[in-house]
C-alpha positions in Angstrom: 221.9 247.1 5.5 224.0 244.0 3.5 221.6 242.0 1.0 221.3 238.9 1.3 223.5 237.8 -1.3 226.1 239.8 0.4 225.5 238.3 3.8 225.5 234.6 2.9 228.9 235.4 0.5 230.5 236.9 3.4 229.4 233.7 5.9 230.6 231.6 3.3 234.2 233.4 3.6 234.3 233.1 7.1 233.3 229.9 7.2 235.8 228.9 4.5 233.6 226.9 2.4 233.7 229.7 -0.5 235.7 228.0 -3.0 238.5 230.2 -4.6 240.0 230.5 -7.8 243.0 232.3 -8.9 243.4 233.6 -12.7 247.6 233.1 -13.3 249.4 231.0 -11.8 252.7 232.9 -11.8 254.7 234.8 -9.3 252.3 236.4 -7.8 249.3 233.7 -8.6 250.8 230.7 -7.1 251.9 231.9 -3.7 248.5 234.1 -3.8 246.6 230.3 -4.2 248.7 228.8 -1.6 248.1 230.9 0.9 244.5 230.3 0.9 244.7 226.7 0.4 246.7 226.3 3.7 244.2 228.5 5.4 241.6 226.2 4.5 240.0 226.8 1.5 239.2 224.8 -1.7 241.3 226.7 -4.3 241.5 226.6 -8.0 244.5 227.9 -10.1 244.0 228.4 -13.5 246.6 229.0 -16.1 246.1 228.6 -19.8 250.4 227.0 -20.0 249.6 223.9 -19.8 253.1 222.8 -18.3 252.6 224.9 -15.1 249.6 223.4 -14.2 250.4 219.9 -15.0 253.8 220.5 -12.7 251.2 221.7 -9.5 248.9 218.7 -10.1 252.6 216.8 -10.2 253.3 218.3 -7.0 255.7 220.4 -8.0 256.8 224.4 -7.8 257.8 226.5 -10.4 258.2 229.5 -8.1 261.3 229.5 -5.9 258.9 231.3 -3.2 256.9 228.0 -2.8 258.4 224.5 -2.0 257.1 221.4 -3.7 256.9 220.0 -0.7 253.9 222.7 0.0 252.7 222.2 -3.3 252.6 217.9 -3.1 250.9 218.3 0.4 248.0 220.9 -0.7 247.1 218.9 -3.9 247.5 215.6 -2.3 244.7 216.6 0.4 242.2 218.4 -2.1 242.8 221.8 -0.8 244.8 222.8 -4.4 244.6 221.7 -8.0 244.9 223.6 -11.0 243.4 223.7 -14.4 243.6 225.2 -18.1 239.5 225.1 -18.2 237.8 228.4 -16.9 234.4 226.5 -17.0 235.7 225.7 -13.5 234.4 229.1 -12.9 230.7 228.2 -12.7 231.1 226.9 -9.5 233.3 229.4 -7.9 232.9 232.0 -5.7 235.7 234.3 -5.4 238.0 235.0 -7.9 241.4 236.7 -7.9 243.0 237.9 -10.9 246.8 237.8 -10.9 248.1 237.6 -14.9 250.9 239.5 -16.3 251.0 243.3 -17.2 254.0 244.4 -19.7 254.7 247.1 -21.9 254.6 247.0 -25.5 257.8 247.9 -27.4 256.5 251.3 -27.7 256.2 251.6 -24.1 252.6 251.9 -23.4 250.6 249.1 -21.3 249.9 245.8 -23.1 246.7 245.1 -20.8 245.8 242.3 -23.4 246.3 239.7 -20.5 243.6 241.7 -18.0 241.7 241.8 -21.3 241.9 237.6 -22.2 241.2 236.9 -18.3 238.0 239.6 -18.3 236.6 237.5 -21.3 236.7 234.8 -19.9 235.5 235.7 -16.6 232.3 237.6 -18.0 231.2 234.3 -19.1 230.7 232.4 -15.8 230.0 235.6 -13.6 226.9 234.9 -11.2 225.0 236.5 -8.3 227.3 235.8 -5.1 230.5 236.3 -6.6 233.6 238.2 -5.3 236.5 239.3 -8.1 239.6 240.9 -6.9 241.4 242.6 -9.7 246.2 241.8 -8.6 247.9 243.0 -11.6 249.5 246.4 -11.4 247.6 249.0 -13.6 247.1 252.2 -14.4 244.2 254.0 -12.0 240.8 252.5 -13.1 241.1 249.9 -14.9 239.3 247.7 -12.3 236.0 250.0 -13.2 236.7 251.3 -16.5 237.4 248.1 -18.2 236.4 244.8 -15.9 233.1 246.2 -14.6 231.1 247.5 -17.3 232.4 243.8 -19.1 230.8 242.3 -16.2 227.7 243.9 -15.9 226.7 243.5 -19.6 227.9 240.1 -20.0 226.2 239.2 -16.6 222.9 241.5 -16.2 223.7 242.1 -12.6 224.8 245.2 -10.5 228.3 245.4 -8.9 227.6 245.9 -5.5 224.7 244.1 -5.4 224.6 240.9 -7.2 228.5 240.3 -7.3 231.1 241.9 -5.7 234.3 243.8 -7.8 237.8 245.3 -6.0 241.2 245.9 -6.5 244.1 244.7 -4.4 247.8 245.4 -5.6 250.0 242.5 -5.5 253.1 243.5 -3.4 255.1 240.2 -4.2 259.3 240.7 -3.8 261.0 237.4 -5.1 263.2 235.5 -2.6 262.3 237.7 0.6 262.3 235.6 3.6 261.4 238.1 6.1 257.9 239.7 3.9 255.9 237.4 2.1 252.1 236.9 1.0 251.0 236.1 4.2 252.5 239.0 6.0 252.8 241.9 3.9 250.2 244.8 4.4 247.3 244.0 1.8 245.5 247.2 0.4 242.1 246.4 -1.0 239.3 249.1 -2.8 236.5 248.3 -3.6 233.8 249.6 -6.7 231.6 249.8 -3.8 232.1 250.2 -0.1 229.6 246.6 -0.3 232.5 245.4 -2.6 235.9 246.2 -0.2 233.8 244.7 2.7 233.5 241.9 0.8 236.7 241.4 -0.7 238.3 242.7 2.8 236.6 240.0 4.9 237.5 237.1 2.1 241.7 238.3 2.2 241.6 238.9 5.9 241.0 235.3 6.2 244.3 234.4 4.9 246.7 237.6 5.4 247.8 238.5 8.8 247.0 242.4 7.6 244.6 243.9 5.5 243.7 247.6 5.0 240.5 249.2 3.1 241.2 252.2 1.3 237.7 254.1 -0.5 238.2 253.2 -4.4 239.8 251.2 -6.4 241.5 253.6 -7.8 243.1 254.8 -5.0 244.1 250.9 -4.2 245.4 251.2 -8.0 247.3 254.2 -7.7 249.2 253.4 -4.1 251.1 250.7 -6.3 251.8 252.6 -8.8 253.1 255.5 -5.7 255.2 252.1 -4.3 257.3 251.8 -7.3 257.4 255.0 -8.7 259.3 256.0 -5.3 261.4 253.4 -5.8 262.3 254.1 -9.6 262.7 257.4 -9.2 265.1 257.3 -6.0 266.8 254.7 -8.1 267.6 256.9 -10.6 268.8 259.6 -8.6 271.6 257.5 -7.2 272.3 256.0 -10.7 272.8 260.0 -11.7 274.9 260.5 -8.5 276.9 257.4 -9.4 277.8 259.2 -12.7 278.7 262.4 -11.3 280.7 261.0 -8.3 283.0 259.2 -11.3 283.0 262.7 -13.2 284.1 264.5 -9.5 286.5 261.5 -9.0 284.4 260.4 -5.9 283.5 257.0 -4.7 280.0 256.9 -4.8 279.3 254.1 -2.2 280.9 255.5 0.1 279.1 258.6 -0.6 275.9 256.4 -0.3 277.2 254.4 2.8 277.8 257.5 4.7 274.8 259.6 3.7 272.9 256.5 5.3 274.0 257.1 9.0 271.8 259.8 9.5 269.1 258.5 11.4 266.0 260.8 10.0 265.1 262.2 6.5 267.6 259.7 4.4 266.6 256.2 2.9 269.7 254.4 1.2 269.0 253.4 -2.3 271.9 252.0 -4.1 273.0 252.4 -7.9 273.2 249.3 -10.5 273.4 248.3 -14.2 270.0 249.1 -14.9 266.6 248.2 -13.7 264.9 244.8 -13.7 262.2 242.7 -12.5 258.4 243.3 -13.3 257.5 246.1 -11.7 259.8 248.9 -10.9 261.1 249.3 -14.3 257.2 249.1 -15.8 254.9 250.2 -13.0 255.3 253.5 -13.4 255.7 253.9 -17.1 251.7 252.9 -16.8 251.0 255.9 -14.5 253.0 258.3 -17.2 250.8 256.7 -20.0 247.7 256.8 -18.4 248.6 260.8 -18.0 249.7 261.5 -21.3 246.1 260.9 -22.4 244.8 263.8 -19.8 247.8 265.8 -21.5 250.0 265.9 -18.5 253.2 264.9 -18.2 255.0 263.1 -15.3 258.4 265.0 -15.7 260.1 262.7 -12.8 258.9 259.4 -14.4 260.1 260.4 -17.7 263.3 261.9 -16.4 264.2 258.6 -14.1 263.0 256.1 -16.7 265.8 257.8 -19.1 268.2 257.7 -16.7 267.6 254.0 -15.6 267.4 252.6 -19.6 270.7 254.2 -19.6 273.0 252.7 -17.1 273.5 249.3 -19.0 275.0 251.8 -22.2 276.4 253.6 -19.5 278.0 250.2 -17.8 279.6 249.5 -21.1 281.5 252.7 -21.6 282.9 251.7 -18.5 284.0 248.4 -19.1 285.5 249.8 -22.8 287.7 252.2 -20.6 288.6 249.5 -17.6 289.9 247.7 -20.9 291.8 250.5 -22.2 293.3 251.6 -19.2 295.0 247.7 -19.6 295.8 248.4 -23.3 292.5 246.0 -24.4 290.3 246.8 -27.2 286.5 246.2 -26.4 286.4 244.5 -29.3 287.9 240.6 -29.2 288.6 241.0 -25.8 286.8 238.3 -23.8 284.2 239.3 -21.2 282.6 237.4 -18.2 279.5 238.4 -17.2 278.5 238.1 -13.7 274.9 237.5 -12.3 272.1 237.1 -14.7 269.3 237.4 -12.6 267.2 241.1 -11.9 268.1 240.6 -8.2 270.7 238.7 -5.8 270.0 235.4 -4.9 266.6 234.4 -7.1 266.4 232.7 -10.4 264.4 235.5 -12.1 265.2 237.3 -15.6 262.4 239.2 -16.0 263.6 242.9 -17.3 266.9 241.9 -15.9 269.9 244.4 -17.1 272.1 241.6 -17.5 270.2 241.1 -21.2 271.0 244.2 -22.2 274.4 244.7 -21.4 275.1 241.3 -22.9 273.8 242.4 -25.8 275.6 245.5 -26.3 278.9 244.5 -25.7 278.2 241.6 -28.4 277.4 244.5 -30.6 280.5 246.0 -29.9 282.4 242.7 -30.7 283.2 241.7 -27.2 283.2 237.6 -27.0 280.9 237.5 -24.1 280.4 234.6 -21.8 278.3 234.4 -18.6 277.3 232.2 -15.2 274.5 232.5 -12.6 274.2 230.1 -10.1 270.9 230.1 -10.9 270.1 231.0 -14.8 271.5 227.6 -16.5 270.9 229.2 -20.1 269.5 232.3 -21.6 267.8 233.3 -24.7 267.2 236.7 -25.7 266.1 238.4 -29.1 268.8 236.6 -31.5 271.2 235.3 -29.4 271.7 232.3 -26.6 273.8 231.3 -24.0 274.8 228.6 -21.4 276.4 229.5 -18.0 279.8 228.7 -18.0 280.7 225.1 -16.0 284.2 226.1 -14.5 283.9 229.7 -13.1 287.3 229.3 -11.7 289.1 228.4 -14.9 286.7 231.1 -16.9 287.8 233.8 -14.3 291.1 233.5 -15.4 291.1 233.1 -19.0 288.8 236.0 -19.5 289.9 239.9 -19.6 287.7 241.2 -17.8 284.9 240.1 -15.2 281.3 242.3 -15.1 279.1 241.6 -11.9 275.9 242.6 -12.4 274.0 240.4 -10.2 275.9 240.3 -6.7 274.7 236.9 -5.5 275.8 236.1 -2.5 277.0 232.5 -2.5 279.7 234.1 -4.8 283.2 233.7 -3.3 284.0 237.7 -3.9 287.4 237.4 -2.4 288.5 234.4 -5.0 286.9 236.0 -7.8 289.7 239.2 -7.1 292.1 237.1 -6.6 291.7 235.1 -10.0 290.2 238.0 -12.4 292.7 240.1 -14.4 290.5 243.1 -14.6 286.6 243.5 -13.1 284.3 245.8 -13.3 281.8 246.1 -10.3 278.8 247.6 -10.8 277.0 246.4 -7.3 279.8 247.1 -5.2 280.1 243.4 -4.3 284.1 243.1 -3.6 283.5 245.8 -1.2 286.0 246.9 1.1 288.5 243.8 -0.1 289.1 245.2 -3.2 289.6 249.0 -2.1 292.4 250.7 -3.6 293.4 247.6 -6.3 293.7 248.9 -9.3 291.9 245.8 -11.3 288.8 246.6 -9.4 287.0 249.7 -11.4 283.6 250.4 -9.6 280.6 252.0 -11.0 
């Protein structure tokens, strides 16, 4: 039989008059918060940068996935403001934590951000509350960590007096067709109490939600997600390199492998991996094991592969150079595509900063554009997209694409380039056969 507390919490979900707040007001945060807010509810978003939040009260989006226009509309009707102050919290009643999870330089999970946000959550916990747990983690955090900070700091009983699950975020930049609102949301609870609770508060939002008995088993199917994906990743990154050793093309390889209508899914090879969660995810499921002395073999194994391709990128542009009597060193080098992924304005882990880097190393005058990326700046050095791409495709020796956007004009980028070097297969079928085009 639901207590009381748990009865009038879930009431107040339906009825939409639980207020909300959302922890992080990043890419996964702010489409999180608007989501709710256009449903109906009073929402929150708190961020301890001060220049996001004072762009949302502005009206104004920092995250391509979410228009200012949405933004303007929600704040200017009430339903959305944002904050630095976490005394806000007081008066809320469901709470979803969405803040970043990196590695550390030696590779193991910097949870100091879950850490920061649990502090400061402990402090304002109160009988009636829902928490929901976003950021990608190794299996149990949510109860390890977050709930025995909030029952000591609190007094009360997850389950019983508040309410505690885990829902990963599922959040892929500049997808049209999948979004917050209609993407499968998997939630587990500490309690079965605690994923009804958290269960009936999303599903009045998300066209989907699905309860699943822990949430450690809600924490581990992200992990599962991306560890698929890194690992089939780096598979065809390894068949890309023995295709080029058996003198095969290895997209055609690819292409044909995926007519087979059953028992094949096309994954594609690249520079390296980016974005926040494929090439870290699983790296927290290998560290998590390492401390019950087991090791993930096909992690480790596709995580070395992966780190490699940018090395493995330049060795290729050294002997496209080569083959067109060209040092590496002194020649000048366009790099194509900054971005982790086509058509976004996202950097994050993005392979681009790493091959830039190393051919820099190597003495290559590198230069760069991205529709999107006006400058970068990584460890010691920084860089402005170039203004003319026209004039720079023809005064440089050789063109890298890394990021295959596609408002790029492929067919006047072979025309103009001396020498490029694809590594997303972008020029296709236009460039089959011509001996300036050397793909990965």
């Amino acid at each position: 039989m639901p207590s009381t507390i748990q009865q009038t919490l879930i009431s107040q979900l339906e009825e939409r008059s639980a207020r909300i707040a959302v922890l992080g007001l990043g890419y996964v945060g702010l489409p999180l918060a608007v989501v709710f807010a256009e449903t109906g509810f009073s929402v929150t978003g708190i961020d301890t940068a001060e220049d996001k939040v004072d762009s949302i009260m502005r009206g104004e989006s920092h995250i391509q996935d979410v228009s200012s226009e949405q933004v303007a509309r929600l704040v200017s009707s009430g339903k959305l403001n944002a904050t630095t102050e976490f005394s806000v919290l007081q008066d809320i009643e469901a709470v979803s934590i969405c803040v970043p999870t990196p590695l550390r330089k030696t590779g193991d999970p910097d949870l100091s951000f879950i850490m920061d946000a649990t502090e400061d959550l402990a402090r304002y916990i109160h009988p009636g509350m829902i928490v929901v747990l976003e950021s990608t983690t190794y299996p149990g955090t949510t109860r390890e960590i977050l709930l025995p900070k909030f029952e000591e700091a609190s007094g009360l009983i997850a389950g019983e007096d508040f309410y505690l699950a885990f829902s990963p975020e599922r959040v892929d930049p500049g997808r049209k067709d999948w979004t917050t609102l209609n993407t499968p949301k998997i939630i587990g609870g500490i309690t079965p109490s605690c994923s009804e609770v958290a269960a009936t508060w999303y599903s009045q939002a998300l066209q989907t939600v699905i309860q699943v008995s822990s949430s450690e088993v809600a924490e581990m199917v992200k992990l599962l997600e991306n560890t698929f994906r890194m690992i089939n990743i780096g598979l065809v990154n390894e068949m890309a390199m023995m295709c080029d050793r058996l003198g095969v093309d290895v997209w055609e390889v690819i292409d044909a492998a995926a007519t087979k209508p059953f028992g094949f899914m096309k994954f594609t090879p690249g520079p390296g991996l980016g974005g926040h969660c494929i090439p870290i995810d699983p790296l927290y499921l290998s560290w998590k094991l390492r401390t019950l002395n087991y090791t993930a073999r096909f992690i480790e194994l596709a995580s070395e592969i992966n780190t490699s391709m940018p090395i493995y990128v330049v060795a290729k542009i050294q002997d496209a150079l080569n083959e067109h009597r060209k040092p590496l060193k002194g020649s000048r080098v366009l790099v194509l595509g900054a971005a982790y992924k086509p058509d976004i304005a996202d950097l994050r882990e993005s392979p681009a900063l790493d091959v830039i880097g190393l051919l820099e190393n190597k003495g290559a005058k590198v230069s760069y554009h991205d529709p999107y990326i006006a400058r970068l700046q990584h460890d010691d050095w920084e860089k402005t997209s170039v203004p003319d791409l026209t004039e720079t495709l023809r005064d440089v020796d050789c063109v890298v694409i890394i990021t295959n956007h596609s408002n790029y004009d492929y067919a006047a980028i072979l025309r103009e380039s001396e020498l490029i070097v694809d590594t997303r297969n972008a020029i296709g079928d236009i460039g089959q056969g011509n001996p300036k085009v050397h793909k990965l």
